[in-house]
N, CA, C and O atoms as a CHARMM CRD file, in Angstrom:
* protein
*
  340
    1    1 UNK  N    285.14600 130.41800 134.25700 PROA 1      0.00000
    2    1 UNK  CA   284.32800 129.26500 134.49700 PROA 1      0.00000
    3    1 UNK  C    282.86800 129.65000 134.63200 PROA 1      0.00000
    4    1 UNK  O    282.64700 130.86000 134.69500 PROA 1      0.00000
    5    2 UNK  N    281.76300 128.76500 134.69100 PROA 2      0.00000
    6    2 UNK  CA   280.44300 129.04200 134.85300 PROA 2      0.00000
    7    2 UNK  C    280.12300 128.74400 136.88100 PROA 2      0.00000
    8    2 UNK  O    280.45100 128.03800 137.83400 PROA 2      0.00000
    9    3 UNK  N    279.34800 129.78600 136.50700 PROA 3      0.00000
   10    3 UNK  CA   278.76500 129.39900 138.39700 PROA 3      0.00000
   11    3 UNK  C    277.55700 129.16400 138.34200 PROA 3      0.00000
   12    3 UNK  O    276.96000 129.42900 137.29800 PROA 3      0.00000
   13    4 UNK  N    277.02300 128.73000 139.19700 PROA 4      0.00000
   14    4 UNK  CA   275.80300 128.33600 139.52300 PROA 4      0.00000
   15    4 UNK  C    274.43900 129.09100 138.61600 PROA 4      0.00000
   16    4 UNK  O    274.77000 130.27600 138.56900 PROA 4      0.00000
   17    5 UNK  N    273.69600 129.01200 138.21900 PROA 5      0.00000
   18    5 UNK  CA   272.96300 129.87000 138.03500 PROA 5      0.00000
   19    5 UNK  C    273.02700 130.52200 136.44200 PROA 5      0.00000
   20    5 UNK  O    272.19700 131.20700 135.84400 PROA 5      0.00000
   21    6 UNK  N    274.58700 129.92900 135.95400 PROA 6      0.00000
   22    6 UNK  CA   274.89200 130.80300 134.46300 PROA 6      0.00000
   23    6 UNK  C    275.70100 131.82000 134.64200 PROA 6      0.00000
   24    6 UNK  O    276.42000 132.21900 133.72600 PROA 6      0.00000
   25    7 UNK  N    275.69400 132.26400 135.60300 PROA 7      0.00000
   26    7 UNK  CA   276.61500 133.44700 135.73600 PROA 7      0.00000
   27    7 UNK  C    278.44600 132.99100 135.77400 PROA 7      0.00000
   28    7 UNK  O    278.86900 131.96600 136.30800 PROA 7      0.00000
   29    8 UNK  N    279.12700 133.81400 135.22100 PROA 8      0.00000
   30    8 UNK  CA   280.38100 133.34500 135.08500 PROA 8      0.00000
   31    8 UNK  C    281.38300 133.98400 136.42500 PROA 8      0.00000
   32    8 UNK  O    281.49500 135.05700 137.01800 PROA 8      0.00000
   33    9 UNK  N    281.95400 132.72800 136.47300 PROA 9      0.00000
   34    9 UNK  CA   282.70000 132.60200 137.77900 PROA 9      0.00000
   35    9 UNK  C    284.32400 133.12200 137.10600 PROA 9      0.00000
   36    9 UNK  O    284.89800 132.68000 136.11000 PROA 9      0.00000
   37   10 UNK  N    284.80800 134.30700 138.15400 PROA 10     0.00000
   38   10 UNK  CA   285.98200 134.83500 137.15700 PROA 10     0.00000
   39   10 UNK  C    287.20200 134.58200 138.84100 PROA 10     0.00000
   40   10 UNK  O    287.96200 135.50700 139.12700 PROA 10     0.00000
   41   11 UNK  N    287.19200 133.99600 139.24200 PROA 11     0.00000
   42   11 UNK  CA   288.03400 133.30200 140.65500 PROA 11     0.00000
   43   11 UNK  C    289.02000 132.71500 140.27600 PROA 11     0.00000
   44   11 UNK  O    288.75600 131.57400 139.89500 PROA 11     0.00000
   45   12 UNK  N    290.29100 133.05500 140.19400 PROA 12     0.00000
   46   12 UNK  CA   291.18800 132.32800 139.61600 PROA 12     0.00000
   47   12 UNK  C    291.42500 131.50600 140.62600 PROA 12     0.00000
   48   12 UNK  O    291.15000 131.68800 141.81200 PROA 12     0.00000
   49   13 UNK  N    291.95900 130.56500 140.11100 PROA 13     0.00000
   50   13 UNK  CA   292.03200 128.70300 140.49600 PROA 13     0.00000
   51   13 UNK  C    292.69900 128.75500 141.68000 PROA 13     0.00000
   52   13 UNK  O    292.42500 127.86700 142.48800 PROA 13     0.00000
   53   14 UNK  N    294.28000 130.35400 142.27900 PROA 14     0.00000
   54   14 UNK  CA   294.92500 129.57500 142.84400 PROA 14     0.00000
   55   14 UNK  C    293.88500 130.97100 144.10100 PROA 14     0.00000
   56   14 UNK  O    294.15500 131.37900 145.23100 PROA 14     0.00000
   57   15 UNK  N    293.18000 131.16000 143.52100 PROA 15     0.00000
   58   15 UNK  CA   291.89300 131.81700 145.51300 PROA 15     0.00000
   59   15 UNK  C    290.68400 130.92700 145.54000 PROA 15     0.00000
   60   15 UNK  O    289.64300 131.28400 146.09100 PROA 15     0.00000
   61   16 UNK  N    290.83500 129.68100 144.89700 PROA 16     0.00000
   62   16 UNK  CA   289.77300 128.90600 144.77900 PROA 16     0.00000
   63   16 UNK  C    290.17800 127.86000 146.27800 PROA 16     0.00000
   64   16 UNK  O    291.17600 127.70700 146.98200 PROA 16     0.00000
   65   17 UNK  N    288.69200 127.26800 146.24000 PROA 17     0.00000
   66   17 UNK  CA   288.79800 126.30500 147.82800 PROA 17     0.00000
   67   17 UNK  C    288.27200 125.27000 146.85600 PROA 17     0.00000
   68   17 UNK  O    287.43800 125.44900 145.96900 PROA 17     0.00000
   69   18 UNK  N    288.96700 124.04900 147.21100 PROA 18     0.00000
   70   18 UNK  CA   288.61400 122.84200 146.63000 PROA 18     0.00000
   71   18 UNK  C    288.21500 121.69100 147.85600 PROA 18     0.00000
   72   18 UNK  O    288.90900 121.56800 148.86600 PROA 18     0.00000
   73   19 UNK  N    287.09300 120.94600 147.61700 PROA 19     0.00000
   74   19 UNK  CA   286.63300 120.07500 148.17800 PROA 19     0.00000
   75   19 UNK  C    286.42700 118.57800 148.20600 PROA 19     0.00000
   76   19 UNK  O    285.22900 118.29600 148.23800 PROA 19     0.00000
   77   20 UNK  N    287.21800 117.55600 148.20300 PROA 20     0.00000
   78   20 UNK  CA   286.66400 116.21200 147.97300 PROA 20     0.00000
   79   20 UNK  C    286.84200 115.27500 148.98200 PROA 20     0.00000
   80   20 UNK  O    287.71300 115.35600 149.84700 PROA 20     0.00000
   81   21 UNK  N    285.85000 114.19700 148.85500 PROA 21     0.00000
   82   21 UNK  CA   285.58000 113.26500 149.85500 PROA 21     0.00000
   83   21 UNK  C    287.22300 113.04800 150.35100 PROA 21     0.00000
   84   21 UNK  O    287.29200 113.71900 151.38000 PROA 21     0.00000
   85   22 UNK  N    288.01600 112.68400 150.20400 PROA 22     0.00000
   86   22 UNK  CA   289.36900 112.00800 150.76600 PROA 22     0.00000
   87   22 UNK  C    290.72800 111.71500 149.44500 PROA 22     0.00000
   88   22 UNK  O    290.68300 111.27900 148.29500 PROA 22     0.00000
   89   23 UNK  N    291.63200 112.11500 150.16100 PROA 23     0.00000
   90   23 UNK  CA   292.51900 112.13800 149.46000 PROA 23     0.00000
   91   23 UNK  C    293.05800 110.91500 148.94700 PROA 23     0.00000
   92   23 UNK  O    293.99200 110.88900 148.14600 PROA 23     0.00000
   93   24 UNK  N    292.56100 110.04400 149.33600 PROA 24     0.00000
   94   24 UNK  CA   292.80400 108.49900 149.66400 PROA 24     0.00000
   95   24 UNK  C    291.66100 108.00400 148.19300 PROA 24     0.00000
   96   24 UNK  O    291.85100 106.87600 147.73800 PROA 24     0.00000
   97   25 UNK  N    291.03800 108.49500 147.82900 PROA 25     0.00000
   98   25 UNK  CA   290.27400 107.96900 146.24600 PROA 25     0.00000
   99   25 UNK  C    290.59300 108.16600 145.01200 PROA 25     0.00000
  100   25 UNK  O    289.87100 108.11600 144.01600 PROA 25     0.00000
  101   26 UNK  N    292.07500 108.46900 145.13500 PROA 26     0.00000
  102   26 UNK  CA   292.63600 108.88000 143.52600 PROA 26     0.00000
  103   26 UNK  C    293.42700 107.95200 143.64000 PROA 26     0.00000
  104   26 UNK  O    294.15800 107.81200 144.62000 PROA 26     0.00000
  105   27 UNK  N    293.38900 107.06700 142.50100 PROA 27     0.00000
  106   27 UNK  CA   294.74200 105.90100 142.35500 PROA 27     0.00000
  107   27 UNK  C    295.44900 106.16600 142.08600 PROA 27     0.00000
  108   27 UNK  O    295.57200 107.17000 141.38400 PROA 27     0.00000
  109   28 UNK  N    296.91400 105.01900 142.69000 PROA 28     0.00000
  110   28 UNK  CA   298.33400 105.94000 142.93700 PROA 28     0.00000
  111   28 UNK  C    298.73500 106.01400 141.06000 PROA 28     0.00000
  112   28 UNK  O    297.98400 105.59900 140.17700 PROA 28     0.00000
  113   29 UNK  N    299.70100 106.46700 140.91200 PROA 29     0.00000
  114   29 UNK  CA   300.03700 107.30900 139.15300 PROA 29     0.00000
  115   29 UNK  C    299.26300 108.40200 138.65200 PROA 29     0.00000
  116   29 UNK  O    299.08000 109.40300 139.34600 PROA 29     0.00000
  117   30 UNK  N    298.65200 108.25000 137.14500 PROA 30     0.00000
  118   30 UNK  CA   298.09500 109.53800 136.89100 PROA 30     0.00000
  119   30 UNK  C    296.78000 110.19700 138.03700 PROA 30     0.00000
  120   30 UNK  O    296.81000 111.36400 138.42700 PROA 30     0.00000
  121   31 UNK  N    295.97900 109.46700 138.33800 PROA 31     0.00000
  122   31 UNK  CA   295.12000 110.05000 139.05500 PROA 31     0.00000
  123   31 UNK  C    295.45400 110.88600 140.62900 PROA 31     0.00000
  124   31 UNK  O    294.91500 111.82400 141.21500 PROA 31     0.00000
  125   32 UNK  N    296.60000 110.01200 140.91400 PROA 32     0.00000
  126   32 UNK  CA   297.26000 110.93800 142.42200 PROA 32     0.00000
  127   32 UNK  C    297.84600 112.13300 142.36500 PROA 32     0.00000
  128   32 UNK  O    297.75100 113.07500 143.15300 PROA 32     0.00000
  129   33 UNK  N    298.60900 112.00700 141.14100 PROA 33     0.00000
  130   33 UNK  CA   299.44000 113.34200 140.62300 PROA 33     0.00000
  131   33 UNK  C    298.85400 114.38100 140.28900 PROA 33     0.00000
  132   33 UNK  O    299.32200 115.42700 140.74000 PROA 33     0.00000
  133   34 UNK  N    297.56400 114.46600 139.33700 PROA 34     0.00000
  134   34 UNK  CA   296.71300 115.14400 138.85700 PROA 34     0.00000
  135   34 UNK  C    296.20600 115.83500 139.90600 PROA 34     0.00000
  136   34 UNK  O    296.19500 117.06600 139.89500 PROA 34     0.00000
  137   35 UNK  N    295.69200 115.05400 141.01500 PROA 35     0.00000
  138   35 UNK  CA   294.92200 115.62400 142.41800 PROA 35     0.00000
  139   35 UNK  C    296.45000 115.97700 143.18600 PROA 35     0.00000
  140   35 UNK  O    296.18000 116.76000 144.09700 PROA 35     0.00000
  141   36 UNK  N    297.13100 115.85100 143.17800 PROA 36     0.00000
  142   36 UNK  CA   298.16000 116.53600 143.91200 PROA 36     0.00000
  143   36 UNK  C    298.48400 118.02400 143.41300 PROA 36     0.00000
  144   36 UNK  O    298.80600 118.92800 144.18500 PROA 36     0.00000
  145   37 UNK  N    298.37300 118.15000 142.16400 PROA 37     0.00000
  146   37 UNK  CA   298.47800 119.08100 141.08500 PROA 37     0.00000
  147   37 UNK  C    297.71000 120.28500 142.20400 PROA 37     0.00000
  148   37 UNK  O    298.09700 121.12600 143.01500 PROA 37     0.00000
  149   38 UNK  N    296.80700 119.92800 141.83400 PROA 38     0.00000
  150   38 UNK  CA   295.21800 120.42600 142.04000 PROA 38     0.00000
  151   38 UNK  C    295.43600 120.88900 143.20400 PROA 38     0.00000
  152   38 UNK  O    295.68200 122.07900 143.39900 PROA 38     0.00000
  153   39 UNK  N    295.37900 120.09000 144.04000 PROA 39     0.00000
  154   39 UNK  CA   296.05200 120.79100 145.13700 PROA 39     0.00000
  155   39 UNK  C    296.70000 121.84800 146.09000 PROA 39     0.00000
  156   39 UNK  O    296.44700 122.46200 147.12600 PROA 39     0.00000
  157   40 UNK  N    298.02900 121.65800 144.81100 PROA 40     0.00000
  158   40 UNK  CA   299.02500 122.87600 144.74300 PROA 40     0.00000
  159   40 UNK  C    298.47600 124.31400 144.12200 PROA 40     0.00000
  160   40 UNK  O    298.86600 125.44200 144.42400 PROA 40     0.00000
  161   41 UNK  N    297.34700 123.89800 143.06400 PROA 41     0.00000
  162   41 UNK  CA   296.95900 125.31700 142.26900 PROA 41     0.00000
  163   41 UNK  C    295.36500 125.77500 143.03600 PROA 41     0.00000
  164   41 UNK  O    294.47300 126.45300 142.52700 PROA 41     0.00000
  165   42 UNK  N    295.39400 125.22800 144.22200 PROA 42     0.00000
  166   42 UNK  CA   293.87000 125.98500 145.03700 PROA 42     0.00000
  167   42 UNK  C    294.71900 126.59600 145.80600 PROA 42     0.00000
  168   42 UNK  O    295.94800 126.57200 145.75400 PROA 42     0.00000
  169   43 UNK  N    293.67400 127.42700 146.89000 PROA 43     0.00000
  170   43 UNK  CA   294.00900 128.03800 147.72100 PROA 43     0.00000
  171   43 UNK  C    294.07200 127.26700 148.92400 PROA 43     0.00000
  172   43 UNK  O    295.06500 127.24200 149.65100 PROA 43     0.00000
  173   44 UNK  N    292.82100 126.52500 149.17200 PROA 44     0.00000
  174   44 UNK  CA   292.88900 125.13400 149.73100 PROA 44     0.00000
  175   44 UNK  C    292.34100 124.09300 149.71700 PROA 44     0.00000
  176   44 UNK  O    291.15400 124.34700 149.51600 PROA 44     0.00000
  177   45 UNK  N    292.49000 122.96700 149.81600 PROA 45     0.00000
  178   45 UNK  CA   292.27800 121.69400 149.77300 PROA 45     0.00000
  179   45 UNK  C    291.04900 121.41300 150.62400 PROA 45     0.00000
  180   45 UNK  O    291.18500 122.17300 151.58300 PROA 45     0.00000
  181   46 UNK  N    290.20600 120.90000 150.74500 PROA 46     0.00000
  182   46 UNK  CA   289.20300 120.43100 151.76100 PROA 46     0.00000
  183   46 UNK  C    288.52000 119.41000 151.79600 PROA 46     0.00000
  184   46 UNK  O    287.88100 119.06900 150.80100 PROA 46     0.00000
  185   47 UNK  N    288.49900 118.64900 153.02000 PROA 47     0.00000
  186   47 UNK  CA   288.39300 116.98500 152.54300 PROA 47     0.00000
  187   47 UNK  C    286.77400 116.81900 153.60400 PROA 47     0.00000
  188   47 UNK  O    286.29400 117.65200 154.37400 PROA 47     0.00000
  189   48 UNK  N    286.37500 115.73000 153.32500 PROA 48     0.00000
  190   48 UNK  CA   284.93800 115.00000 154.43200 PROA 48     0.00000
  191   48 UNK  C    283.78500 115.68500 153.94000 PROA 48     0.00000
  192   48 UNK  O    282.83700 115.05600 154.41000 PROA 48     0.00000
  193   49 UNK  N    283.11100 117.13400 152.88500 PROA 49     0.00000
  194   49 UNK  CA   282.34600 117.18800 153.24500 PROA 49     0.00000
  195   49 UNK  C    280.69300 116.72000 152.33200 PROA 49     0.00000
  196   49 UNK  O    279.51000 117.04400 152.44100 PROA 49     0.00000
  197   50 UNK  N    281.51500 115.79100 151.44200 PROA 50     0.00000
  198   50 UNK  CA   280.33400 114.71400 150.88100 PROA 50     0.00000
  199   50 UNK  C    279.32800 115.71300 149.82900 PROA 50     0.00000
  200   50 UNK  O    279.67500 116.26300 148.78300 PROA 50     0.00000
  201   51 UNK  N    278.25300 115.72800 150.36100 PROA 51     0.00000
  202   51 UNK  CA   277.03800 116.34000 149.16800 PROA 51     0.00000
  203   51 UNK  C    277.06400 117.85200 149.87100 PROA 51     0.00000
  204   51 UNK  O    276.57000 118.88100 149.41100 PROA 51     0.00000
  205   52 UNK  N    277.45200 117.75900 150.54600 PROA 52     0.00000
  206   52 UNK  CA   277.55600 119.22200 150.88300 PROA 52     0.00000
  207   52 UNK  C    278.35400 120.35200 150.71500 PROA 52     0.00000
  208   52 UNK  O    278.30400 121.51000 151.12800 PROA 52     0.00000
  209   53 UNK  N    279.44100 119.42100 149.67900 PROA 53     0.00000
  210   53 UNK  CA   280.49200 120.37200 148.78900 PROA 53     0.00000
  211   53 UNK  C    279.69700 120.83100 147.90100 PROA 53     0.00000
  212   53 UNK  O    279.82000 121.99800 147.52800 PROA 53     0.00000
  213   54 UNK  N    278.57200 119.87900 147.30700 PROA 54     0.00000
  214   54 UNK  CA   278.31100 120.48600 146.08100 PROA 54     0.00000
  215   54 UNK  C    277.12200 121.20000 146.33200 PROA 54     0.00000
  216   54 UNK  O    276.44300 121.61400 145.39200 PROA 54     0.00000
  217   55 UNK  N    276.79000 121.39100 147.55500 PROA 55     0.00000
  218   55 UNK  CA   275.36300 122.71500 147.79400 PROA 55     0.00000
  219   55 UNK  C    276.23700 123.66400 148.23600 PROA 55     0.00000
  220   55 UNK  O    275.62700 124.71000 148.45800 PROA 55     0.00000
  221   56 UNK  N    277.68200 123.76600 148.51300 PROA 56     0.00000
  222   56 UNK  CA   278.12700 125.10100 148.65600 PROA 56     0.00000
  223   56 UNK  C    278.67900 125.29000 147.36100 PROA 56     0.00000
  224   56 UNK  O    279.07400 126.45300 147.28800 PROA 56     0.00000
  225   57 UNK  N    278.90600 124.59500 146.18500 PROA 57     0.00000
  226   57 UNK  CA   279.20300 125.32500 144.90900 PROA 57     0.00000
  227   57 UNK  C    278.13600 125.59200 144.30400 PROA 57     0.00000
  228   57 UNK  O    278.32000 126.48900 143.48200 PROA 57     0.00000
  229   58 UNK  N    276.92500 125.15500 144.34400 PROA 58     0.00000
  230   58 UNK  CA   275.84600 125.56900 143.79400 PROA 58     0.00000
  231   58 UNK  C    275.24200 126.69900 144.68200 PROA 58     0.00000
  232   58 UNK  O    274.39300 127.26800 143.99500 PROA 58     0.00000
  233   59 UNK  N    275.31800 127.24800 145.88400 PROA 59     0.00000
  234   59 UNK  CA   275.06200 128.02800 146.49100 PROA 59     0.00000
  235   59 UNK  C    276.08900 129.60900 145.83600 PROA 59     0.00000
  236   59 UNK  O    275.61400 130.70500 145.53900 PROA 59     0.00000
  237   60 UNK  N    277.25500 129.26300 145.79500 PROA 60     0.00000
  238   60 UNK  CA   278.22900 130.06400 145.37500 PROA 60     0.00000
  239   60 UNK  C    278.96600 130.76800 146.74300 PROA 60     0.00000
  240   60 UNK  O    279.52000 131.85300 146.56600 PROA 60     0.00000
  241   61 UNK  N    278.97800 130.16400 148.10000 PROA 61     0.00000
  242   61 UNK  CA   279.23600 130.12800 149.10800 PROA 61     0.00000
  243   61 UNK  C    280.31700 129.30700 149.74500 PROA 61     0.00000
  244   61 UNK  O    279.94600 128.23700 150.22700 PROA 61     0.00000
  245   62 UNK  N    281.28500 129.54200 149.81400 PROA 62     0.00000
  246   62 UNK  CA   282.64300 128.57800 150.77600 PROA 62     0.00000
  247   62 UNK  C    283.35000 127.27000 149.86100 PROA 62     0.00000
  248   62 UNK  O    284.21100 126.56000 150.38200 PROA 62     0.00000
  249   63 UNK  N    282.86700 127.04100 148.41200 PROA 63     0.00000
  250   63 UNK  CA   283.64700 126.21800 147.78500 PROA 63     0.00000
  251   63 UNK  C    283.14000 126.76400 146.44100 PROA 63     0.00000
  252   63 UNK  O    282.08100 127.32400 146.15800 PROA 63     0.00000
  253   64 UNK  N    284.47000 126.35700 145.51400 PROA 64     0.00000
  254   64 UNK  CA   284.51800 126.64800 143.82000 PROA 64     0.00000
  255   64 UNK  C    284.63900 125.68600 143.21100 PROA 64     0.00000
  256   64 UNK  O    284.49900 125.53500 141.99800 PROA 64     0.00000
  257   65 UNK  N    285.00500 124.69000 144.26400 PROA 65     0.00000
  258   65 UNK  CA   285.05100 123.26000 142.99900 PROA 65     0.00000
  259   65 UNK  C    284.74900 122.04500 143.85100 PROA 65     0.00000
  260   65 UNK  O    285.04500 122.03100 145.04600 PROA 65     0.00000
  261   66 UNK  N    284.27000 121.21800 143.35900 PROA 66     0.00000
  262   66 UNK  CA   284.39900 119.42200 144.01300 PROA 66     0.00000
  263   66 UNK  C    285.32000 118.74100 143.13000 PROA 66     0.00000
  264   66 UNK  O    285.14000 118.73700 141.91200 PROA 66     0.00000
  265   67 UNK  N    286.44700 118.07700 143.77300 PROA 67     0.00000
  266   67 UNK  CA   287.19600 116.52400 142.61200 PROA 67     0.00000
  267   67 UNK  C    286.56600 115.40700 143.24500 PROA 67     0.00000
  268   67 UNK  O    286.27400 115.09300 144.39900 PROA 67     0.00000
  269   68 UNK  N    286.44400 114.86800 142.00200 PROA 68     0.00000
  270   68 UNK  CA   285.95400 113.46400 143.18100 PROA 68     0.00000
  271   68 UNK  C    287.00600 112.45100 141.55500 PROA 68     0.00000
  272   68 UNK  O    287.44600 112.78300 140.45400 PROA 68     0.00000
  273   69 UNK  N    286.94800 111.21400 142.36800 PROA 69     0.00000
  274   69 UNK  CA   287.54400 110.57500 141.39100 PROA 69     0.00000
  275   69 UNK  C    287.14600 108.71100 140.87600 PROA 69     0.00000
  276   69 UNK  O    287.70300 107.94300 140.09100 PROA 69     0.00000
  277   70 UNK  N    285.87700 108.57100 141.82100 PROA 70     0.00000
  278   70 UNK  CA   285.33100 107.69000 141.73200 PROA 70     0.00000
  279   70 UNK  C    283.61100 107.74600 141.81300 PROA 70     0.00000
  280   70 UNK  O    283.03500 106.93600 142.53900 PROA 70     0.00000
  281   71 UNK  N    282.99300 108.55200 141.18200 PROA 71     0.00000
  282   71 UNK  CA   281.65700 108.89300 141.48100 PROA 71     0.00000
  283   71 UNK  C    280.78100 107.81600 140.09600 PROA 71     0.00000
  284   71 UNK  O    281.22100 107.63000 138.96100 PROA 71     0.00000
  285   72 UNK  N    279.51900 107.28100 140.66500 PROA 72     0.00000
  286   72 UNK  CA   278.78800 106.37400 139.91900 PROA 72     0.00000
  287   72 UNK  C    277.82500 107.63400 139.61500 PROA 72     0.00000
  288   72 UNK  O    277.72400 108.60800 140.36200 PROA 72     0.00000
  289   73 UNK  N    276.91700 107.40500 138.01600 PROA 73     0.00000
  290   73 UNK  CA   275.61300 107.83100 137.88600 PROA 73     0.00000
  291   73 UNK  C    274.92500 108.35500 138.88700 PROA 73     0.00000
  292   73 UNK  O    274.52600 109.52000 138.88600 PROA 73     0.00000
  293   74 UNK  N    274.70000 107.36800 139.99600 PROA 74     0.00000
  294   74 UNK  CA   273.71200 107.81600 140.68200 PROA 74     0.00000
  295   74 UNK  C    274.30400 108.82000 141.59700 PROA 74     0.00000
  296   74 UNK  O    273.44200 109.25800 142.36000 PROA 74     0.00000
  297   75 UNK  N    275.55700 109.37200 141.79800 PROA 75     0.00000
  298   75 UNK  CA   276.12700 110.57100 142.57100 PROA 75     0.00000
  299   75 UNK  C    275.61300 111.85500 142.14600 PROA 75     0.00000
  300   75 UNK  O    275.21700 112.90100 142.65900 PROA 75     0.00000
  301   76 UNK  N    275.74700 111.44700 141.22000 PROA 76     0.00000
  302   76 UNK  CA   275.74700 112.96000 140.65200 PROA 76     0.00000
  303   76 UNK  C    274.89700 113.58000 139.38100 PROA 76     0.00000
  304   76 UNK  O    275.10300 114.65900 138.82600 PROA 76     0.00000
  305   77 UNK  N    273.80500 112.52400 139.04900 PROA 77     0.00000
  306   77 UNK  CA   272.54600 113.05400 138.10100 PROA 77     0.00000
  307   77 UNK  C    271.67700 113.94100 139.02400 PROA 77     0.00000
  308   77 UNK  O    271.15300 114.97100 138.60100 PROA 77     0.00000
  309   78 UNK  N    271.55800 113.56900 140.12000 PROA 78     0.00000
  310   78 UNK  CA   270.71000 114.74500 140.89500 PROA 78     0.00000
  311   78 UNK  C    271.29200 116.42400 140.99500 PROA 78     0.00000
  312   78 UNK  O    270.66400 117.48100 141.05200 PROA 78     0.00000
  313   79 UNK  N    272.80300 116.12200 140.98600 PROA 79     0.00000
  314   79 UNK  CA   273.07500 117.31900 141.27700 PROA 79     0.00000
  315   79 UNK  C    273.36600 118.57700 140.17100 PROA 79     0.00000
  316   79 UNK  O    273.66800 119.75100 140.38800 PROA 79     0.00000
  317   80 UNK  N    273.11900 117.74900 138.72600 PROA 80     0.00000
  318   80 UNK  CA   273.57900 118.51100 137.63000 PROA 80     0.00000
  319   80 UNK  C    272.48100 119.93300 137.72600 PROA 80     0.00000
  320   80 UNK  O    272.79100 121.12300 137.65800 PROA 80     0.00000
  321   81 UNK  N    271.10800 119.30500 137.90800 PROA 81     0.00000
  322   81 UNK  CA   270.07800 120.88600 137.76400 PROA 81     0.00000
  323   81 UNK  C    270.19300 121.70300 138.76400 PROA 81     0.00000
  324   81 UNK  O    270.21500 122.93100 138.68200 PROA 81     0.00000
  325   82 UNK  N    270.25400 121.18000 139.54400 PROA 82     0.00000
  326   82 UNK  CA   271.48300 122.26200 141.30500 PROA 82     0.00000
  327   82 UNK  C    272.37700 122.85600 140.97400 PROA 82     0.00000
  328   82 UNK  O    272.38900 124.06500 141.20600 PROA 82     0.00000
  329   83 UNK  N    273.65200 122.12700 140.19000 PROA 83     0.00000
  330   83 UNK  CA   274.64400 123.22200 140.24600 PROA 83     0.00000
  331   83 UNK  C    274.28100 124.40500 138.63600 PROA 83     0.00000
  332   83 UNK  O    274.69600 125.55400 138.48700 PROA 83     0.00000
  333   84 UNK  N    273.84500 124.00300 138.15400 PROA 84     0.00000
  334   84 UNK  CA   273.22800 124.67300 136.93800 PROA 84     0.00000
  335   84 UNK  C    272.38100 125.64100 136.84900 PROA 84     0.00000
  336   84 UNK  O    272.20600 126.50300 135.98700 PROA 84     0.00000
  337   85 UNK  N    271.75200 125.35600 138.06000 PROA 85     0.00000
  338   85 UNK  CA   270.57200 126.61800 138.55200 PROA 85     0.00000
  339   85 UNK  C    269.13700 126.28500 137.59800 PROA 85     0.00000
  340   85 UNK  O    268.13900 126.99500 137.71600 PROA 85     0.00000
């Protein structure tokens, strides 16, 4: 995968820490299953911590991924040149 900055992230998925707002924002069928998936293939799951998941993946510090499953434009155009470096 890519990390922050360009540099390639070689962390396989299941020592990865995953982060998203609540488990409660994936609709029930494909989208619950998928994040249940996901789940099962991190190391762990981590829920509540909002924009601050994605300054610790752009940091390259305490998280490797954000799911989110309902995010508008305005979530997340700010954060593309952050996590990109």
């Amino acid at each position: 995968g890519i990390r922050s900055g360009g540099g390639i992230c070689r962390k396989e998925l299941k020592e990865s820490m995953m982060y998203a707002t609540t488990p409660h924002m994936f609709h029930p069928g494909e989208e619950e299953e998928k994040f249940r998936r996901m789940c099962q293939a991190v190391k762990r799951p981590l829920y509540g911590a909002d924009c601050y998941a994605y300054a610790l993946v752009a940091s390259g510090f305490g998280a490797d991924l954000v799911v989110e499953a309902d995010l508008g434009l305005y979530d997340y155009c700010a954060l593309v040149p952050v996590v990109e470096g």
